[in-house]
C-alpha positions in Angstrom: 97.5 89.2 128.2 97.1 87.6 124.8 95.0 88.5 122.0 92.8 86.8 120.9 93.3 84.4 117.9 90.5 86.2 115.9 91.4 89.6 116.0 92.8 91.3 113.1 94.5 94.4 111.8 90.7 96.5 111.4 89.8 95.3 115.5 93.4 97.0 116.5 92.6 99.7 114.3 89.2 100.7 115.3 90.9 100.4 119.1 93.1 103.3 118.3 90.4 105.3 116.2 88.5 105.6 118.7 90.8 105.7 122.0 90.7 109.6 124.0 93.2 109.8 126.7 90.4 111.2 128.3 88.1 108.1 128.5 86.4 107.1 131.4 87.0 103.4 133.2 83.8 102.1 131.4 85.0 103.5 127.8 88.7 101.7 127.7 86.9 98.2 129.1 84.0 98.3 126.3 86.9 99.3 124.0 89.2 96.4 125.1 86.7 94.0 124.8 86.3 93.6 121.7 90.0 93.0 121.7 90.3 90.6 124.7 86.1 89.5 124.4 87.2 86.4 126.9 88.9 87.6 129.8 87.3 90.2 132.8 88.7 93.5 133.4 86.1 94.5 136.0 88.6 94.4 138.5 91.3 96.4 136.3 91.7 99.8 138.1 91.5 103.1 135.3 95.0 103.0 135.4 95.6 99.3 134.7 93.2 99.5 131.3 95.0 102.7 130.2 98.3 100.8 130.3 96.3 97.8 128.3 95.1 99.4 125.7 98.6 101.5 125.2 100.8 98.2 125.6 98.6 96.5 123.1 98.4 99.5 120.5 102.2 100.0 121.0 102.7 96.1 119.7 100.0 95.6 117.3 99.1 99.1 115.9 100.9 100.3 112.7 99.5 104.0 112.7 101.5 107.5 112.5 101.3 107.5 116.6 103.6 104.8 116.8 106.5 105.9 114.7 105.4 109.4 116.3 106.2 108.2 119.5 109.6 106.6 118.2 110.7 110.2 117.1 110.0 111.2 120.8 111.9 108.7 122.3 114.3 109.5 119.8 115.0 113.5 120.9 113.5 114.1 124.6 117.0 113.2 126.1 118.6 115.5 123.8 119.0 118.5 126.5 119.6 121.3 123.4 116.8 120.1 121.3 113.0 121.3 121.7 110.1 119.5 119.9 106.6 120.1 118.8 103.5 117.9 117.3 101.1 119.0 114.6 102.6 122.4 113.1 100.5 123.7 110.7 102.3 125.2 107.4 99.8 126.8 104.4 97.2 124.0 104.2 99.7 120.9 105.6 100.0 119.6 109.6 103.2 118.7 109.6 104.0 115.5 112.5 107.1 116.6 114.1 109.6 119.7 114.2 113.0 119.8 116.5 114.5 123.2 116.9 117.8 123.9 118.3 120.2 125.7 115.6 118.2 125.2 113.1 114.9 123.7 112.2 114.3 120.2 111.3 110.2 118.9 110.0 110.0 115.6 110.0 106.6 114.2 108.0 105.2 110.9 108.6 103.2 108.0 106.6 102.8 105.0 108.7 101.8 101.5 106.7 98.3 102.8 107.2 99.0 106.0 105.2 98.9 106.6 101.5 101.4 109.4 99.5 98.6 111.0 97.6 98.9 114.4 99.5 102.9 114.1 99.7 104.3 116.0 97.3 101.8 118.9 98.4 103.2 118.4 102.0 106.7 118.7 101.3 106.7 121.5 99.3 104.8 123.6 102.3 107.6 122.6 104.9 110.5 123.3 102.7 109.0 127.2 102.7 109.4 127.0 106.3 112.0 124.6 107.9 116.0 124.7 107.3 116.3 120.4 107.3 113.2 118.1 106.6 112.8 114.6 106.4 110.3 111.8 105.3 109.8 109.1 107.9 108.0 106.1 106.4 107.2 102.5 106.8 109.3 100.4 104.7 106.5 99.3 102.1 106.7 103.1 101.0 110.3 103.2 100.2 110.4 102.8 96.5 107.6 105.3 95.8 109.0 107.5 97.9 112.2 107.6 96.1 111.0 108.8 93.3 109.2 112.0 94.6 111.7 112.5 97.5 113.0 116.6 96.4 116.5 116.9 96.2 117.0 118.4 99.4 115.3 116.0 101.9 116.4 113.3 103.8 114.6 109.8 103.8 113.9 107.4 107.2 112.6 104.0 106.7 110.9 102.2 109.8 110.5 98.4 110.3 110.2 96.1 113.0 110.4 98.8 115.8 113.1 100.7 114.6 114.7 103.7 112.0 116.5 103.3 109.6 118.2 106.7 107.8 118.4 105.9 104.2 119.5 109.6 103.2 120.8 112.6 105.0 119.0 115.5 104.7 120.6 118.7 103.1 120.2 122.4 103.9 117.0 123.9 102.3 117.4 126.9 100.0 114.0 127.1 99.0 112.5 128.5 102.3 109.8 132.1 102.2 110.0 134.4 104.7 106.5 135.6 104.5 105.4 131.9 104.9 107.8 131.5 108.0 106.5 135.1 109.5 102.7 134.0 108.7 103.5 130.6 111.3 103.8 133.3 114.2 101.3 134.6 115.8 100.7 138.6 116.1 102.0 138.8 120.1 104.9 136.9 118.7 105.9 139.1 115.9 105.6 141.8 118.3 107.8 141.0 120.6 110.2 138.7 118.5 110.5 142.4 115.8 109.6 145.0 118.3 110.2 147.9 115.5 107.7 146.4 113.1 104.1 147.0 115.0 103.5 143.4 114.1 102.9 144.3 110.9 104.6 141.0 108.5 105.1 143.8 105.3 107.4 146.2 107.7 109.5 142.9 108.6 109.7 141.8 104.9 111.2 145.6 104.0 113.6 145.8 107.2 115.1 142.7 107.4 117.0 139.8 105.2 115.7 136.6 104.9 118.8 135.2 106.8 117.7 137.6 110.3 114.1 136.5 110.1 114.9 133.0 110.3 117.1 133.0 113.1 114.0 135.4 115.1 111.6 132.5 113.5 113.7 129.9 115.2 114.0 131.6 118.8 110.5 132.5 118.3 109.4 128.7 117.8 112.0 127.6 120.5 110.2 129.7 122.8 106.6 128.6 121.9 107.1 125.2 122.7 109.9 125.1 125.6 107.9 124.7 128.3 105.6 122.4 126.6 108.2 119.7 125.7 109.8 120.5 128.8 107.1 119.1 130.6 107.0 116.0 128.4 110.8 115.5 129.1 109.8 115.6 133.2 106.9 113.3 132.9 108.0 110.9 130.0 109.0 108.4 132.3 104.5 108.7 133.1 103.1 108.8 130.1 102.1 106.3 127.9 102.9 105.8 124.3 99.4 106.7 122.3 99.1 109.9 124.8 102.6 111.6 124.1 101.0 114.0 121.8 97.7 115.1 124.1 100.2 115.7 127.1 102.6 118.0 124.9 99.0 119.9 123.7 97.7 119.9 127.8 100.2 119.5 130.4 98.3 117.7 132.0 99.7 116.1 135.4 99.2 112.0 134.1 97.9 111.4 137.6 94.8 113.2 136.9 94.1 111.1 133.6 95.2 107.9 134.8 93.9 107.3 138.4 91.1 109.8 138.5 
């Protein structure tokens, strides 16, 4: 189906602003037409205007989801590798974290995004994360450059793809107390079983070099069986609704036909 000649970038972006994987039949068609204001979809099934709207974000939209949902693609075959979406680190969300041997964040600004909060950001996930990266559309490049820290790697983005301008180097610069404050206080528990869950008795028993690797297994764990589930349903899910199926396990049947 083809869009129509008048729509423009704010039309595709108020589409995704306001798109819930959770919408009812009668929200995605009052959505879509605005998009497609010509054509019927009274006979398009729930499913059928799900898959729409998705297929029509996934080529028009320019928004974090989209390179977000390239990253995914990028690691859910990779059998040692366990993701996560939205971390939070001090007063930063970071986009994307793998874990395997070591930790790598991953922060995003789509064409949409600006860099004012940038600097801010990466400074939070190098207290936490062994290997980070910025991942951003190719209008940032230059700009980014020149606040990029030392230690991070760089991945541009155009025309569907990425493109990995610098290799990321081990961190030095991460805090232990900032890594132990990430866990929860069941998981400091069990993951330092000596230390009552108390984050001071960890900091006086242990080096910096032992609390990471328990920080990594710890995270690993948190998140298994939720990417898990992405990795047996990907072939299911749509693009725009990676991230609420990581955060639900939801079976897609239930969203998409019911």
């Amino acid at each position: 189906m083809n869009l129509d000649k008048n729509i423009d970038g704010k039309t595709i972006n108020a589409l995704a602003k306001n798109y819930n994987a959770l919408d009812y039949s009668v929200k995605l068609s009052t959505s879509l037409k605005n998009v497609f204001p010509t054509k019927s979809l009274d006979n398009f099934s729930k499913y059928e205007l799900h898959k729409l709207l998705n297929d029509t974000l996934f080529q028009y939209y320019k928004g974090e989801e989209i390179l977000k949902y390239k990253l995914f693609q990028n690691y859910i075959n990779k059998k040692s590798i366990v993701a996560a979406f939205e971390i939070k680190v001090n007063n930063s969300r970071l986009d994307f974290l793998t874990i395997n041997g070591h930790t790598t964040s991953f922060e995003i600004k789509s064409e949409l995004d600006n860099l004012s909060k940038l600097s801010k950001q990466m400074a939070d996930y190098m207290l936490a994360f062994e290997y980070n990266y910025l991942v951003i559309d190719q209008k940032h490049i230059e700009k980014a450059k020149k606040i990029l820290p030392k230690s991070y790697g760089l991945w541009s983005y155009e025309k569907g793809k990425y493109k990995k301008l610098k290799k990321a180097l081990l961190n030095e610069k991460m805090d232990s107390e900032v890594q132990l404050k990430l866990l929860t206080k069941s998981e400091l528990v069990n993951s330092f079983p000596n230390s009552r869950g108390e984050i001071s008795n960890i900091l006086d028993c242990l080096t910096a070099k032992d609390i990471n690797s328990r920080f990594k297994k710890t995270l690993k764990n948190r998140y298994r069986n939720r990417w898990e589930f992405l990795r047996t349903n990907k072939s299911e899910i749509f693009p725009m609704d990676v991230q609420f199926f990581f955060n639900t396990n939801i079976e897609p049947c239930h969203i998409y036909y019911l």
